[in-house]
DOZA-967509 format. One record per residue (C-alpha): residue number from 1; x, y, z; residue in one letter. Coordinates in steps of 0.001 Angstrom, whole numbers. Example, Ala and Ser with C-alpha at 12.3 -4.5 7.8 and 13.67 -1.06 7.14 Angstrom:
2
{nr:1	x:12300	y:-4500	z:7800	rest:A}
{nr:2	x:13670	y:-1060	z:7140	rest:S}
//
This chain:
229
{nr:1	x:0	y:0	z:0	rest:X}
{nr:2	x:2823	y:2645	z:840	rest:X}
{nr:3	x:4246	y:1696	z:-2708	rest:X}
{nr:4	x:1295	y:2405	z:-4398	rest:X}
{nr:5	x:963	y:5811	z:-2326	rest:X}
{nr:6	x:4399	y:6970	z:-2902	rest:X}
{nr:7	x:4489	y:5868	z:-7104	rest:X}
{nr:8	x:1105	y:7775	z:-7014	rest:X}
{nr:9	x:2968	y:11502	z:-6363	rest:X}
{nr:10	x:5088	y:9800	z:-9326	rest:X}
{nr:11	x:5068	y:12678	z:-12577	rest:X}
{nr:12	x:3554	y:10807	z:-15153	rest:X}
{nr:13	x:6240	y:11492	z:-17866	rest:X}
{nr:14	x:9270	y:10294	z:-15475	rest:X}
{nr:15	x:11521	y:8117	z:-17486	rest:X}
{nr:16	x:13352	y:5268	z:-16174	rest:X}
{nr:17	x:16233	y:5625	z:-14008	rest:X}
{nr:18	x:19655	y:3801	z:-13934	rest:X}
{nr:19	x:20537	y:1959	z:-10802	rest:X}
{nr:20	x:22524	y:4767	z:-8465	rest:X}
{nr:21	x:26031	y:4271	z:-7156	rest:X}
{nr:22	x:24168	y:4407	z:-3262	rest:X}
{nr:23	x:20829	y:2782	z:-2673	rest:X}
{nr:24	x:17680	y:5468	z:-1736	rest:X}
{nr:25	x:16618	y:3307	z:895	rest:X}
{nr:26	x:19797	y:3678	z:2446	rest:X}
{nr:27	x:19828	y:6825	z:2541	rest:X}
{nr:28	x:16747	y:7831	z:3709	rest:X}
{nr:29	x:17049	y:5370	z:6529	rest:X}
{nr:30	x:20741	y:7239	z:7708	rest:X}
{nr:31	x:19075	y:11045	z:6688	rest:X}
{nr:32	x:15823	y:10169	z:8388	rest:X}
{nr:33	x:15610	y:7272	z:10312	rest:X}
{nr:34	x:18990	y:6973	z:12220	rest:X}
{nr:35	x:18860	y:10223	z:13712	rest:X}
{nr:36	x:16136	y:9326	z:15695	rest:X}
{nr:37	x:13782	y:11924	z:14390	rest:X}
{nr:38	x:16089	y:15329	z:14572	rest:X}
{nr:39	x:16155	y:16316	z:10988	rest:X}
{nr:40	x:19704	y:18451	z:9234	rest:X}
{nr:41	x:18666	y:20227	z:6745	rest:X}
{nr:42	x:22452	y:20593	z:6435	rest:X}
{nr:43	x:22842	y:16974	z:5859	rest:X}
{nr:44	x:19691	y:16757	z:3574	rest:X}
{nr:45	x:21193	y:19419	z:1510	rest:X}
{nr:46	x:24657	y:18035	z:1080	rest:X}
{nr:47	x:22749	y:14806	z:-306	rest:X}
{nr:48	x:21101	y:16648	z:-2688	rest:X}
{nr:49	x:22047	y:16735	z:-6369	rest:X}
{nr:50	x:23102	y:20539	z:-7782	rest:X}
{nr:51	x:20395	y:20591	z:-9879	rest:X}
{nr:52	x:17592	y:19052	z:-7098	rest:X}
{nr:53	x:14112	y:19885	z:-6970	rest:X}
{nr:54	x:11521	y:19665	z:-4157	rest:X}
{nr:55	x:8359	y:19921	z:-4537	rest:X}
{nr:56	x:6540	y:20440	z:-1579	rest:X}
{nr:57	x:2553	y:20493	z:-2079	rest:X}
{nr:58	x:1777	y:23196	z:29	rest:X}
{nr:59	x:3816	y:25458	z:-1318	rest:X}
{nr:60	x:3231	y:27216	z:-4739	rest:X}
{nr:61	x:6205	y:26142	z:-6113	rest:X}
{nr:62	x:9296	y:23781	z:-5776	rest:X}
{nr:63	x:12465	y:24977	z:-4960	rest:X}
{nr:64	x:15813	y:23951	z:-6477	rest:X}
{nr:65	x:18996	y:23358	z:-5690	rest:X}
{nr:66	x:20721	y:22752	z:-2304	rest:X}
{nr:67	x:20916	y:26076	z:-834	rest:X}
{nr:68	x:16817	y:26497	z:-1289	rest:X}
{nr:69	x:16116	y:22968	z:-20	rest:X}
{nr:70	x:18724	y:23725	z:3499	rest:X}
{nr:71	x:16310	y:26857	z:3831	rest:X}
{nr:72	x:13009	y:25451	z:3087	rest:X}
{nr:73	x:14093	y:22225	z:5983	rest:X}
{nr:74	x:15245	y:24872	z:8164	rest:X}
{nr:75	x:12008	y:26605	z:8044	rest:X}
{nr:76	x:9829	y:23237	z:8686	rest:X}
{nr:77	x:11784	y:21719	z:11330	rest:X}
{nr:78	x:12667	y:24615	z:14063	rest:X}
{nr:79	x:14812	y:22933	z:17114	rest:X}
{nr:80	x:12410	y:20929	z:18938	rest:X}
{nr:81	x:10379	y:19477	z:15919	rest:X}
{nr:82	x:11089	y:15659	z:14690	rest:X}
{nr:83	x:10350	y:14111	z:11722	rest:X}
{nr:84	x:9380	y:10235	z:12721	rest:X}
{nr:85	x:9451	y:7512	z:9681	rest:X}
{nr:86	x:6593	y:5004	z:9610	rest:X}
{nr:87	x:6886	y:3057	z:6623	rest:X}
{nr:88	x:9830	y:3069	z:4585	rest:X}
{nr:89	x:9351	y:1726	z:1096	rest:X}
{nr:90	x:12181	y:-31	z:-516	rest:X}
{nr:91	x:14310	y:800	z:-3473	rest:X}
{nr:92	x:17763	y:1386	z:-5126	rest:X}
{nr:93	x:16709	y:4277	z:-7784	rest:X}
{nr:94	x:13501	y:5766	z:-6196	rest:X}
{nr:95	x:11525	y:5091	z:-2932	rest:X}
{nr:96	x:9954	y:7144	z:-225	rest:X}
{nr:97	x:8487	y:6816	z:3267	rest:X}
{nr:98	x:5220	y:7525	z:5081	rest:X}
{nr:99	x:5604	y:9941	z:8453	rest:X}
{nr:100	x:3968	y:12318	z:11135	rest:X}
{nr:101	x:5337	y:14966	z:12903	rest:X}
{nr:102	x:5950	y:15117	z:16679	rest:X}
{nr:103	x:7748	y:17638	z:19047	rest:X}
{nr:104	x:10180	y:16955	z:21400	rest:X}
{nr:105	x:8877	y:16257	z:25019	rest:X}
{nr:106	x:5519	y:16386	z:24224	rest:X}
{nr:107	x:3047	y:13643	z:23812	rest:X}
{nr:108	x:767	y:12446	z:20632	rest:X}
{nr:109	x:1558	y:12944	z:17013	rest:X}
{nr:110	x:1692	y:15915	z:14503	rest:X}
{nr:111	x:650	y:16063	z:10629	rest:X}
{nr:112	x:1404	y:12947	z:8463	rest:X}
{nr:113	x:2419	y:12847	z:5160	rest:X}
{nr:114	x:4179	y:10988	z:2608	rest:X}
{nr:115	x:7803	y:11926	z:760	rest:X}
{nr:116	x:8666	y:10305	z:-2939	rest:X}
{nr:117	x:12397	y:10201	z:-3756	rest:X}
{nr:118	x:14544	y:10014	z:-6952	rest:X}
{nr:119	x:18274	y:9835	z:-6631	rest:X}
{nr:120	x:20794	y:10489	z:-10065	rest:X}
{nr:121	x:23559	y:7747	z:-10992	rest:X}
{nr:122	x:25699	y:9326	z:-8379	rest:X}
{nr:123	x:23747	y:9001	z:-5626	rest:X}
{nr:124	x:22327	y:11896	z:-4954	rest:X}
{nr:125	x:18931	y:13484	z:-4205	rest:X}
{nr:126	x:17679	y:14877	z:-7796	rest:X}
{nr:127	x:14000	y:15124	z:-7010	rest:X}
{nr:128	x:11196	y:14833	z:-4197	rest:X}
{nr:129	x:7948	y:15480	z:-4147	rest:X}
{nr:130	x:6239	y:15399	z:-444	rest:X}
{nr:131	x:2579	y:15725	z:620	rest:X}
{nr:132	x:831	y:16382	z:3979	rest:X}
{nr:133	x:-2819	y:15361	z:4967	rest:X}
{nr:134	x:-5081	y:18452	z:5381	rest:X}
{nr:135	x:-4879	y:20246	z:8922	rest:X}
{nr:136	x:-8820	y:20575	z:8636	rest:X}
{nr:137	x:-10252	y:17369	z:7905	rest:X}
{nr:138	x:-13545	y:17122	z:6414	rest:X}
{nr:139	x:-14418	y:13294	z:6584	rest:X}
{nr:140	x:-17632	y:11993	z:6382	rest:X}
{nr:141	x:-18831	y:15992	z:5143	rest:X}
{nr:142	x:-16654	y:15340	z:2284	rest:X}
{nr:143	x:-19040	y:12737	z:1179	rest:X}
{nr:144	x:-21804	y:14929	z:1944	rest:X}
{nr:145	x:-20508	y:18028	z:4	rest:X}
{nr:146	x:-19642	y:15579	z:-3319	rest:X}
{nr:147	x:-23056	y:14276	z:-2942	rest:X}
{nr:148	x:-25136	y:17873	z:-2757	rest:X}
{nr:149	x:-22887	y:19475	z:-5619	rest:X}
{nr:150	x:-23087	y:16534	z:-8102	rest:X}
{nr:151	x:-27110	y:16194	z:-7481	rest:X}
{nr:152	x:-28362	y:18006	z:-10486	rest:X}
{nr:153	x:-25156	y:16418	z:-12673	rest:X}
{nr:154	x:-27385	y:13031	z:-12408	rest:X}
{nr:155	x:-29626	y:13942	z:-15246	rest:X}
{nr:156	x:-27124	y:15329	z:-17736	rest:X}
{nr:157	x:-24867	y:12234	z:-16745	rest:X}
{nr:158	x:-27141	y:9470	z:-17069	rest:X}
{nr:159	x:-27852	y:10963	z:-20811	rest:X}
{nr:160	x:-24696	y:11405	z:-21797	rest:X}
{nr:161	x:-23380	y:8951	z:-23671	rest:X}
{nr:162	x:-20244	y:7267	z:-22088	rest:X}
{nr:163	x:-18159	y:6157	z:-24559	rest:X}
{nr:164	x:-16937	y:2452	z:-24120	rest:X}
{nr:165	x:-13423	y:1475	z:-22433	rest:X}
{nr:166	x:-11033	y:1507	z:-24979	rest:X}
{nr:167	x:-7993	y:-296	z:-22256	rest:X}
{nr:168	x:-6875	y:-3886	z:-22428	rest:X}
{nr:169	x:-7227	y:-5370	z:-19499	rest:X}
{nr:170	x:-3658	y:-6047	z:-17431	rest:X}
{nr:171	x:-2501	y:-7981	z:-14578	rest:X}
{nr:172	x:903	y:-6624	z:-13111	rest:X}
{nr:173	x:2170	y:-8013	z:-9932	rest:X}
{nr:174	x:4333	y:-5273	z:-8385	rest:X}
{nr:175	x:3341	y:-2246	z:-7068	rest:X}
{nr:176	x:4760	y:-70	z:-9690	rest:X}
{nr:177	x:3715	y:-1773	z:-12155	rest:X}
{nr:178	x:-91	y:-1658	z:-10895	rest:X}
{nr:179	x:397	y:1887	z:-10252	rest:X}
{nr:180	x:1315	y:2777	z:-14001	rest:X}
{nr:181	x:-1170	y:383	z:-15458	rest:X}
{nr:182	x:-3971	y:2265	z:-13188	rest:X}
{nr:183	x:-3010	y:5541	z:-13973	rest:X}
{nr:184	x:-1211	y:5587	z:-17489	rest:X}
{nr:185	x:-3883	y:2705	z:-19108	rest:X}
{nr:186	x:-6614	y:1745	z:-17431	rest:X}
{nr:187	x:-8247	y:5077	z:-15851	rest:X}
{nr:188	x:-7306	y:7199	z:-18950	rest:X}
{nr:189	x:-9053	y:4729	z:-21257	rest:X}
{nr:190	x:-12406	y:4599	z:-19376	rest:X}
{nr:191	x:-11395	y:2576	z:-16211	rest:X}
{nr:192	x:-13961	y:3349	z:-13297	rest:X}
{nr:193	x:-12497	y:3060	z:-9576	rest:X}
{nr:194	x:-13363	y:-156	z:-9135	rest:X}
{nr:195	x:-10685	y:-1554	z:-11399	rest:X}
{nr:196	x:-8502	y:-891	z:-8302	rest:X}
{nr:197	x:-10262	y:-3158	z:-6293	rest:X}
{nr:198	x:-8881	y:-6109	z:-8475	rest:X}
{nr:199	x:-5703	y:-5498	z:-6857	rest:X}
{nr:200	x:-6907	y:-4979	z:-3187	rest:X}
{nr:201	x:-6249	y:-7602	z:-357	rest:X}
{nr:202	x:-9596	y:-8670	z:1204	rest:X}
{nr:203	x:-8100	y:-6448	z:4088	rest:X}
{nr:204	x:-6662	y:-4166	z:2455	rest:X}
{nr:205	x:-6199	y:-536	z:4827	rest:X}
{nr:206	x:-6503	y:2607	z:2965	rest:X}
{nr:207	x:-6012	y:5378	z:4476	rest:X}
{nr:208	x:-7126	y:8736	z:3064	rest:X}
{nr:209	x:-6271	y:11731	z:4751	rest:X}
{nr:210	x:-9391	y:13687	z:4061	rest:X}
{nr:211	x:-10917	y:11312	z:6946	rest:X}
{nr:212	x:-9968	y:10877	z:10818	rest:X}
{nr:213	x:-9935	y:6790	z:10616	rest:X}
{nr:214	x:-8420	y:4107	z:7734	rest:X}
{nr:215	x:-10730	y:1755	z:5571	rest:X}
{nr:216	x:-10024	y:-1704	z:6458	rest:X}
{nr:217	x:-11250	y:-4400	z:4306	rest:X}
{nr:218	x:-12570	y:-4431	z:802	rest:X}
{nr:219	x:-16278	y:-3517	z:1724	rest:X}
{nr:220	x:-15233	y:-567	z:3254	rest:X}
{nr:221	x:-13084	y:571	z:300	rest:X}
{nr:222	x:-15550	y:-51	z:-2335	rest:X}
{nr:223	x:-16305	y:3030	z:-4591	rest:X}
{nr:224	x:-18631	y:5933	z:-3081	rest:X}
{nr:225	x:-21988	y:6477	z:-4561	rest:X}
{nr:226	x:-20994	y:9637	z:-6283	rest:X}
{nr:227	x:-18679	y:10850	z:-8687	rest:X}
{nr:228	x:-15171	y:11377	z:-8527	rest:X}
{nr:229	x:-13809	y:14797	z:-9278	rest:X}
//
């Protein structure tokens, strides 16, 4: 499940990259892991490649190269704040790792998010793209909201005529490989959200962050009764 979260952040057009000289799961675990939560944006930075760029999504706009990214860490993690690693996803090229945010001394757990890496052939950070769950959620009102704002679409939808899937139906067996097939074939040639299901455990946990609590098990995931956005 982390996979599939992490290749989801994954720009479309991305091209395949050659094995690096150091693996990213390596060093994420000794940038984020080993230090026991205390983030360096020093240390992040001198990982990074000269040309890097981050993409936070909260921000407007990435920022490149090593000197921005030290700045932009500094910023996020004053003294005091930690960074605490969940789930760390494996890989040599490209991987990533679920998290929350705590402070130091003080009980309970911050924001959570999710971080996508990409290192060069030398080893070194050349894009990340990180994403944080909303501080206001709006959980089962989210449902609500869809529901009320797609009413009067039912009329115009059920006479439209849907033109029929035009995908051939795959079967990968790795997580990046479902994620691409998903995304790049199936939804973009008339896929509904079901077609994920196929891939689901019977209990499967998928957590969204628009909601306080996780789905567990396939009934619980199945597709809401109104239209995705």
């Amino acid at each position: 499940m982390l996979s599939l979260l992490l290749l989801s952040l994954l720009p479309s057009s991305l091209a395949l990259i050659a094995a690096p000289a150091v693996r990213c799961d390596s060093l994420m675990r000794s940038l984020f892991i080993e230090p026991k939560g205390v983030v360096s944006p020093k240390a992040v930075a001198a990982k990074c490649s000269a040309t890097v760029e981050w993409n936070d999504m909260d921000l407007d706009a990435p920022v490149c190269g090593p000197a921005a990214v030290q700045a932009l860490l500094e910023r996020k993690f004053p003294e005091g704040s930690l960074l605490k690693v969940e789930r760390l996803s494996d890989g040599a090229a490209s991987g990533g790792f679920t998290w929350h945010r705590e402070a130091s001394g003080e009980e309970g757990t911050g924001l959570r998010g999710v971080t996508y890496v990409e290192l060069d052939e030398a080893g070194k950070i050349s894009y990340v793209q990180e994403g944080a769950e909303p501080l206001f959620k709006l959980d089962k009102l989210l449902e609500a909201l869809l529901l009320g704002a797609n009413k009067n679409k039912d009329a115009i939808a059920a006479a439209a005529a849907k033109p029929p899937p035009t995908y051939e139906r795959e079967t990968p067996t790795t997580a990046e490989g479902i994620v691409r097939y998903l995304w790049e074939v199936a939804y973009p040639g008339g896929a509904t959200p079901a077609e994920a299901l196929t891939f689901f455990a019977d209990d499967i946990m998928y957590e969204d962050f628009n909601y306080y609590e996780p789905f567990v098990g396939l009934e619980e995931v199945q597709p809401q009764p109104y239209p995705y956005p």
